[in-house]
C-alpha positions as CSV (number, residue, x, y, z in Angstrom):
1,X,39.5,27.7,-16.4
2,X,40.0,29.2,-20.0
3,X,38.7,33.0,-19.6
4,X,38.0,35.3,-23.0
5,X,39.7,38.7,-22.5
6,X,38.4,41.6,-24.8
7,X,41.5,43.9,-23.7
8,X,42.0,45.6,-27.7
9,X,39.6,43.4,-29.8
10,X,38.5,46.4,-32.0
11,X,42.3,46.7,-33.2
12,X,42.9,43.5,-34.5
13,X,41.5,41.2,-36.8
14,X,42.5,38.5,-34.8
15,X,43.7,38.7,-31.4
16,X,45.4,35.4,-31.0
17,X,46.7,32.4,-33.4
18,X,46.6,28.7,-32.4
19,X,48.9,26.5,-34.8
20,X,50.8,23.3,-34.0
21,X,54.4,23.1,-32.8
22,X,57.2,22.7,-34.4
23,X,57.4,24.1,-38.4
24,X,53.8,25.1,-38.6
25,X,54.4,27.2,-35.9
26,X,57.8,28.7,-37.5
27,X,56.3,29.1,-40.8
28,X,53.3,31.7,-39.2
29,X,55.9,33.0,-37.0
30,X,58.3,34.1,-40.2
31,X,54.8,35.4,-42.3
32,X,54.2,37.4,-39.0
33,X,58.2,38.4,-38.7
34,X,57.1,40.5,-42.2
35,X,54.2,42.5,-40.8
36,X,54.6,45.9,-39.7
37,X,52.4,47.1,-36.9
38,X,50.6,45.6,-34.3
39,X,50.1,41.3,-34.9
40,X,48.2,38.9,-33.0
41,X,49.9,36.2,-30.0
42,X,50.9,33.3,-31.7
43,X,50.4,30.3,-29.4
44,X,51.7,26.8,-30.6
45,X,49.7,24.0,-29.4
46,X,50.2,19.8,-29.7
47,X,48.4,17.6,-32.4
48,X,45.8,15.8,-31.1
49,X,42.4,15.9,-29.9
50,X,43.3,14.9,-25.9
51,X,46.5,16.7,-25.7
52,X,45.1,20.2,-27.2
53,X,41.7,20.0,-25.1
54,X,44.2,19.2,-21.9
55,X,46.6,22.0,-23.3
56,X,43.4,24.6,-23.8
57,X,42.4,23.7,-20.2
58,X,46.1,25.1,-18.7
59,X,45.5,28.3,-20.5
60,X,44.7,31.4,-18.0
61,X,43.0,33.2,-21.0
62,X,43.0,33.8,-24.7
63,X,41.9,36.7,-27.3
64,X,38.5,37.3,-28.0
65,X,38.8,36.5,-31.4
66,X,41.0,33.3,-32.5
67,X,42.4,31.9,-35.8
68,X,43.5,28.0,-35.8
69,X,46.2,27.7,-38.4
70,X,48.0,24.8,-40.1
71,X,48.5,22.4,-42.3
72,X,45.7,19.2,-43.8
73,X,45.2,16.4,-46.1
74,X,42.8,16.2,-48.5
75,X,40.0,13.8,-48.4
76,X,38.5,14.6,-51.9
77,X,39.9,14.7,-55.6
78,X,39.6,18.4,-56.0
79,X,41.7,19.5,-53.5
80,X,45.5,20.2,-54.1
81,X,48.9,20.8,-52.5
82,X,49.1,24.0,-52.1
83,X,45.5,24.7,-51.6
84,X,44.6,27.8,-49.2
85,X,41.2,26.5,-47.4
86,X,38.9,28.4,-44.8
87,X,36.7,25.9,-42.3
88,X,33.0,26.6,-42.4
89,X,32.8,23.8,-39.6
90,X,34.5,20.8,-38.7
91,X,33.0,17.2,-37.9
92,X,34.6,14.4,-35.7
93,X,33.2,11.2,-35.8
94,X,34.2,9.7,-33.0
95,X,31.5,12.2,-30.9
96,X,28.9,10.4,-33.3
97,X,29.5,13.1,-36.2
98,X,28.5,16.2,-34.2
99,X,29.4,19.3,-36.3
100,X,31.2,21.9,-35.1
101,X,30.5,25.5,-36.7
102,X,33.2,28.0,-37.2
103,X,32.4,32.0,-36.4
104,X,30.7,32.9,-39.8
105,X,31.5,36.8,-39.2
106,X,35.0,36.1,-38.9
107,X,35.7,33.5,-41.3
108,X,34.0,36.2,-43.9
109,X,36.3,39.1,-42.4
110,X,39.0,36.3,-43.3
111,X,37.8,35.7,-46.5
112,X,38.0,39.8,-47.9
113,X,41.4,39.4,-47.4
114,X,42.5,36.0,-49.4
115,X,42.1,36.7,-53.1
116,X,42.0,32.5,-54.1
117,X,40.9,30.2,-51.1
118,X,37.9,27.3,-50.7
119,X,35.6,26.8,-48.2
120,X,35.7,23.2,-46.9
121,X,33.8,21.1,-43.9
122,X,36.8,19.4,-41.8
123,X,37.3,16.1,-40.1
124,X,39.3,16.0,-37.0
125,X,41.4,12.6,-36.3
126,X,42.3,11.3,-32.7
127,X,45.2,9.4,-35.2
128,X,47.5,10.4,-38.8
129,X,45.6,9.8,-41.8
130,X,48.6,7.8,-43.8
131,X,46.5,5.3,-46.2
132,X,44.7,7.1,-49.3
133,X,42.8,4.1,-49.0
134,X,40.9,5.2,-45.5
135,X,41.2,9.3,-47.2
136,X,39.1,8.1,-49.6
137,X,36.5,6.6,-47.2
138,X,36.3,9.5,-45.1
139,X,35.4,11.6,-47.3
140,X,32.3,9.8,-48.4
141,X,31.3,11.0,-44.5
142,X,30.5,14.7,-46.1
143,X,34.1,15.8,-45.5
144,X,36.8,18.1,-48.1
145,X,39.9,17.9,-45.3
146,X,41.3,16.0,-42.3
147,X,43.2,17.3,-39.4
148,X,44.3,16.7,-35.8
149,X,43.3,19.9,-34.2
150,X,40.0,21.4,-35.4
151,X,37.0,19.9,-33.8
152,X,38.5,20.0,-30.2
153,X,39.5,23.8,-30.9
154,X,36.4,24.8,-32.0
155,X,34.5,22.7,-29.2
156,X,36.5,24.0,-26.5
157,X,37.1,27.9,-27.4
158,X,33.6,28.3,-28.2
159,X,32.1,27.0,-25.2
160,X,34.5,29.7,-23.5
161,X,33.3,32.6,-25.4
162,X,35.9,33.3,-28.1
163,X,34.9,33.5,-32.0
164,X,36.5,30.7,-33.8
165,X,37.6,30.6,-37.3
166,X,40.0,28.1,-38.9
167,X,42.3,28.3,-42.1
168,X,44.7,25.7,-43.1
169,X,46.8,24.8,-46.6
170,X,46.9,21.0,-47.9
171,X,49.9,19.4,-47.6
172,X,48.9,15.6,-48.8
173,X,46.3,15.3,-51.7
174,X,43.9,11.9,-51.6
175,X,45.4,9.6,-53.9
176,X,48.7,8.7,-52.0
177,X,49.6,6.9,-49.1
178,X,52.3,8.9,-46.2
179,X,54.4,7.2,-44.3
180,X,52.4,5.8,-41.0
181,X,53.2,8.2,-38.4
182,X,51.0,7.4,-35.7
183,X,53.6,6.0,-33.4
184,X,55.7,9.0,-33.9
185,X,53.6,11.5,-31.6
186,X,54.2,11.4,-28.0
187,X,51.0,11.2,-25.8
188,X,51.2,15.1,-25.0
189,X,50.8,15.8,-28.9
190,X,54.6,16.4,-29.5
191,X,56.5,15.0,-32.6
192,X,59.3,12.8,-31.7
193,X,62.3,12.7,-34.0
194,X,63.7,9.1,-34.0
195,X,60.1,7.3,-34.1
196,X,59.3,9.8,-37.0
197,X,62.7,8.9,-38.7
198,X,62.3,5.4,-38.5
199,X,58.7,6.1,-39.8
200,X,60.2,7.6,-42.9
201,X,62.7,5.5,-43.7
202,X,60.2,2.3,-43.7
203,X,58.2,4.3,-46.3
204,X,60.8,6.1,-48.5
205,X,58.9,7.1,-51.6
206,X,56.1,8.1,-49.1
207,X,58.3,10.1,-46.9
208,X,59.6,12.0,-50.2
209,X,56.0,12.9,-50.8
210,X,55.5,13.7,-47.4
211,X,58.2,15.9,-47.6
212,X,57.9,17.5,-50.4
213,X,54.0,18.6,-50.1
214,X,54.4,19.6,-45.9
215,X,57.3,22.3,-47.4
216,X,55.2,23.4,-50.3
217,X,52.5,23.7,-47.6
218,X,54.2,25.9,-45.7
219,X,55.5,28.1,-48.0
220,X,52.0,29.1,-48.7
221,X,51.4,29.1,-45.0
222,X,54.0,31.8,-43.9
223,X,52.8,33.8,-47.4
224,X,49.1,33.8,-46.5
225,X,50.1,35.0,-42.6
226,X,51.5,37.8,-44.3
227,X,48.8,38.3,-46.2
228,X,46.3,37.9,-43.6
229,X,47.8,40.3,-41.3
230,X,49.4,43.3,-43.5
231,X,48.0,46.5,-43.7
């Protein structure tokens, strides 16, 4: 069972980070690399709603205070690649819409510290987003963003005690289609190279967009860790 410890939670602003394998997790790990002083655990977790809440269930225990970081798509016009956004609560349909609130005290110790940033409602998908087409649609359910991660995070950590708050950048606006990726994730949330080559090279003028806004992404990513945690 997940247990909250409180060891040093008046010396950080955020005792622990939760962001997804693989270059989300390097691009928070290099914005750390730049901070001096003392820096929160960076944990990398899988994508996916199953795999994270079995994942969060292994853990022995986590900081009393916890920041889920990443990357998201856009579900609404006025959101853009590039775009720093804060969670105020997350929704996932498949639990028949239930929303999920993020820490409000946090999130606004978070917010002091970005000087540009939006405050958005997020979706959480059991499945990758690819079509613009269903982007489109799911934001007409009250949503700004869609990820893989949020809801179950929140859900989860909460019900153990820690305060949640959630900040992503937008890696994939609303009007484009990605590549369909849903076959390249392994059933333990992990991103498998060949499927996910073969994915991209179905969908070439996709993938480049893909490509092109997940590495602007995280550029703004690793700057806003350092932001976030320097003095």
């Amino acid at each position: 069972m997940l247990t909250v410890s409180r060891k040093g939670a008046k010396k950080l602003l955020i005792d622990t980070i939760l962001v997804a394998r693989g270059a989300e997790y390097q691009a928070v790990c290099r914005g750390l690399n730049r901070v001096a002083g003392g820096k929160p655990s960076v944990v990398a977790i899988p994508v996916g709603t199953k795999p994270l809440g079995r994942f969060l269930r292994q853990l022995p225990s986590i900081g009393d205070r916890v920041l889920v970081m990443g990357l998201c798509g856009s579900l609404l016009p006025g959101y853009q690649v590039g775009e720093i956004v804060l969670y105020e609560d997350c929704i996932y349909p498949e639990a028949s819409a239930l929303t999920q609130p993020c820490d409000r005290s946090l999130t606004a110790r978070l917010e002091k510290k970005l000087p540009k940033k939006s405050f958005v409602r997020g979706l959480t998908s059991d499945r990758v987003i690819w079509s613009a087409t269903e982007k489109q649609k799911l934001g007409l359910l009250g949503a700004d963003v869609v990820d893989m991660e949020g809801f179950a995070a929140l859900e989860f950590l909460t019900q153990a005690g820690a305060s949640v708050a959630m900040l992503r950048v937008i890696s994939d606006d609303c009007h484009h289609n990605l590549p369909d990726l849903t076959s390249a994730f392994s059933d333990d949330g992990i991103l498998q190279p060949l499927p996910l080559a073969i994915a991209m090279f179905k969908q070439p003028l996709a993938a480049t967009r893909l490509i092109r806004g997940s590495l602007q992404g995280l550029k703004v990513l690793e700057q806003v860790t350092t932001l976030l945690f320097s003095a």
